[in-house]
ZAMARGU-4260 file (C-alpha; in steps of 0.2 Angstrom, whole numbers, plus 5000, padded with zeros to 4 digits):
<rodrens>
0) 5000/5000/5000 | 5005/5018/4996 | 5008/5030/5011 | 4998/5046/5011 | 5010/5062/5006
5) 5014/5072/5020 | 5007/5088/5019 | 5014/5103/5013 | 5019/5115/5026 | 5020/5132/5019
10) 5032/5138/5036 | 5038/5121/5042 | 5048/5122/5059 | 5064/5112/5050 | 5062/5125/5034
15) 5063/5139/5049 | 5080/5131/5059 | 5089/5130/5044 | 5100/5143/5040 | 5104/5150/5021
20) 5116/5142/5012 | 5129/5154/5005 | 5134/5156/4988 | 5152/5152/4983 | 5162/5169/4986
25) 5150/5178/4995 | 5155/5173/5013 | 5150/5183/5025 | 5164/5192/5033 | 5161/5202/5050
30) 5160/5222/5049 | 5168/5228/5065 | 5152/5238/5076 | 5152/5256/5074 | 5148/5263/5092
35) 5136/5279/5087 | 5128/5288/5096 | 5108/5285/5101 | 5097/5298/5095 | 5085/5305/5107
40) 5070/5299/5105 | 5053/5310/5100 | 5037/5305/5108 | 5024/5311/5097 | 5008/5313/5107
45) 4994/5311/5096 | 4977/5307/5095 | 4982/5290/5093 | 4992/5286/5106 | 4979/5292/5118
50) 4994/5300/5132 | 4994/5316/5128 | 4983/5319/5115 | 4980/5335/5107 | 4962/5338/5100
55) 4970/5350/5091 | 4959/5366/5085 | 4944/5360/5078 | 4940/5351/5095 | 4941/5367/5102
60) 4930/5377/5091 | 4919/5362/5092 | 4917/5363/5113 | 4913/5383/5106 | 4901/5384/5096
65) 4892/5370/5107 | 4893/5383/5121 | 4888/5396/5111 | 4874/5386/5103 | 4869/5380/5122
70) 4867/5399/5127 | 4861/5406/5113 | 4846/5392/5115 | 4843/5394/5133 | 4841/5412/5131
75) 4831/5411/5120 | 4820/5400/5126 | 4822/5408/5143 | 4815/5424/5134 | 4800/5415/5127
80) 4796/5406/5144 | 4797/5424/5154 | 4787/5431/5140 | 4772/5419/5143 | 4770/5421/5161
85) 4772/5438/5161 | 4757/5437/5148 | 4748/5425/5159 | 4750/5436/5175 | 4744/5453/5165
90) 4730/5443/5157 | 4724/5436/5175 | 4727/5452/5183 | 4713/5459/5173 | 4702/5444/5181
95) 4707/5449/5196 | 4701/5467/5196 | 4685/5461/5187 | 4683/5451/5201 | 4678/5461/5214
100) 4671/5477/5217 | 4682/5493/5222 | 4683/5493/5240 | 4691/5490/5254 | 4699/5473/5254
105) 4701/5472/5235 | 4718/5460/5231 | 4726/5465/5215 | 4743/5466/5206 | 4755/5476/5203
110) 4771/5478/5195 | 4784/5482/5206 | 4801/5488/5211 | 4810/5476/5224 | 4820/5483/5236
115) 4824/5492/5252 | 4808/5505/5249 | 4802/5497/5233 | 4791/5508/5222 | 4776/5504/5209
120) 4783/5502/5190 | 4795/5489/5192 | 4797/5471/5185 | 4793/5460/5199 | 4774/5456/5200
125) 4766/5457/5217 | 4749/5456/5226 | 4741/5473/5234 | 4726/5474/5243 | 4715/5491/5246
130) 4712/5498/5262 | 4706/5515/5267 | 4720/5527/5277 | 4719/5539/5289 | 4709/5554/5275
135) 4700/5540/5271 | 4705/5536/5255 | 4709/5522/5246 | 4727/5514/5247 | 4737/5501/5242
140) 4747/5491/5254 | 4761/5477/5248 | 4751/5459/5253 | 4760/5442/5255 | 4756/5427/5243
145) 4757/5415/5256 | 4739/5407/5257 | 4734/5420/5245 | 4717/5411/5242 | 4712/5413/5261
150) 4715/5433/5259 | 4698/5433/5247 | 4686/5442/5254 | 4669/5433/5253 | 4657/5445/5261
155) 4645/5458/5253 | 4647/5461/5235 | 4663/5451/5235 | 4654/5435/5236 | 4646/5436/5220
160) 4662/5431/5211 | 4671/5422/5226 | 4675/5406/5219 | 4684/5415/5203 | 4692/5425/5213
165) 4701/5411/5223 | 4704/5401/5206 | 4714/5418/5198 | 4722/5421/5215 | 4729/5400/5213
170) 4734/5402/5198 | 4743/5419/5201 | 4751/5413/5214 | 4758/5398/5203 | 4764/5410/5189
175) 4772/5420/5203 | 4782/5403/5208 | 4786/5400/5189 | 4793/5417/5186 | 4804/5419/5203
180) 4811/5399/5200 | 4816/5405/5183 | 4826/5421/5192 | 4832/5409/5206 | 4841/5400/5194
185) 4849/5412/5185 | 4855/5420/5201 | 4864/5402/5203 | 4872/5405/5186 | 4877/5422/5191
190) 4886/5413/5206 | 4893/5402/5196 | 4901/5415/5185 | 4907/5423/5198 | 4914/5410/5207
195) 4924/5403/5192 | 4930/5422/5187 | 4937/5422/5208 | 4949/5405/5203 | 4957/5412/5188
200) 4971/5414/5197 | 4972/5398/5199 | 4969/5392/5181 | 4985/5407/5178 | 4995/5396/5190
205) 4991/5380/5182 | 4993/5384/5163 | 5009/5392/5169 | 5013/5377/5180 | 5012/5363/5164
210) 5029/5372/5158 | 5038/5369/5173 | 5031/5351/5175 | 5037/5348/5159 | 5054/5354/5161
215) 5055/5344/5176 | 5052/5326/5167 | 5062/5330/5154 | 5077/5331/5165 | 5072/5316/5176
220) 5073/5306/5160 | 5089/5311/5153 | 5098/5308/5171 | 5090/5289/5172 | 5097/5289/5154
225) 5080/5287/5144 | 5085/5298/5130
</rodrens>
């Protein structure tokens, strides 16, 4: 019987332990080493190594205009949201005063300066009620919108439209929530700004910092001898 042919191994272990043959006349004859001298060696930090990497500058006008694309929105939008309440609260405003008669007790709103005095013809909405002072005329005096609804006047003439009147006073009272929620959180941005304008000494002290660091490793390396 015939035995079966061995197969063919394209990189066969013998094929790799043996050594070329050399032609007749082309011995190999030693060169004597040359001692040169190593050249410093350049790390390139890119994107690819992933130590180091540099973005480069479109990353950075990428990370700009999503910034500027992030406050341009949300001003926007802020502006359109502050819009519609304001509406809201002038639109319910005129309920209110439809509401109820022109007497004593009478809850409305006004627009109003915030502050130590405060004045009327400001931007911050705010609830008045009518009372009569000592000439006996009719005033207005600054009125708290905690529990607002209880502070509606049910007797006499104000009873006929008592249960609207409550319902615009809730729902005033809700737009009032909206609209100072929307200025609380700008104040915390305003915080935030302020606080990361106090540490740019700190971002001075570490950009200039990154130099000296650098300097630093550079020697370490040449006196362990890695360059």
């Amino acid at each position: 019987m015939k035995k079966p042919d061995k197969p063919k191994l394209i990189f066969s272990e013998q094929a790799r332990s043996q050594k070329p043959k050399l032609i007749a006349g082309m011995e190999h004859k030693s060169q004597p080493k040359q001692l040169t001298k190593p050249e410093a060696k350049v790390r390139n930090h890119t994107a690819e190594s992933g130590y180091g990497a540099d973005p480069g500058v479109e990353h950075l006008k990428e990370c700009a205009d999503e910034v500027s694309g992030f406050v341009l929105t949300f001003n926007a939008e802020l502006i359109n949201r502050l819009s519609v309440i304001d509406k809201n609260i002038v639109e319910y405003g005129k309920l209110l005063n439809d509401s109820q008669p022109g007497s004593t007790g009478k809850i409305l709103v006004r627009w109003w300066k915030t502050g130590a005095r405060g004045r009327a013809g400001g931007t911050t909405p705010v609830f008045m009620v009518l009372y009569r002072n000592r000439s006996g005329l009719l005033s207005g005096k600054l009125l708290d919108k905690k529990n607002i609804t209880k502070k509606a006047k049910s007797v006499s003439t104000f009873a006929i439209n008592h249960a609207p009147t409550v319902e615009i006073l809730a729902t005033l009272a809700n737009l009032f929530e909206m609209r100072a929620k929307i200025f609380n959180d700008l104040g915390k941005f305003k915080r935030v700004l302020s606080a990361m304008k106090s540490k740019e000494s700190n971002l001075s002290y570490i950009a200039a910092r990154s130099s000296s660091l650098a300097k630093q490793i550079t020697e370490n390396l040449q006196c362990a001898g890695r360059f």
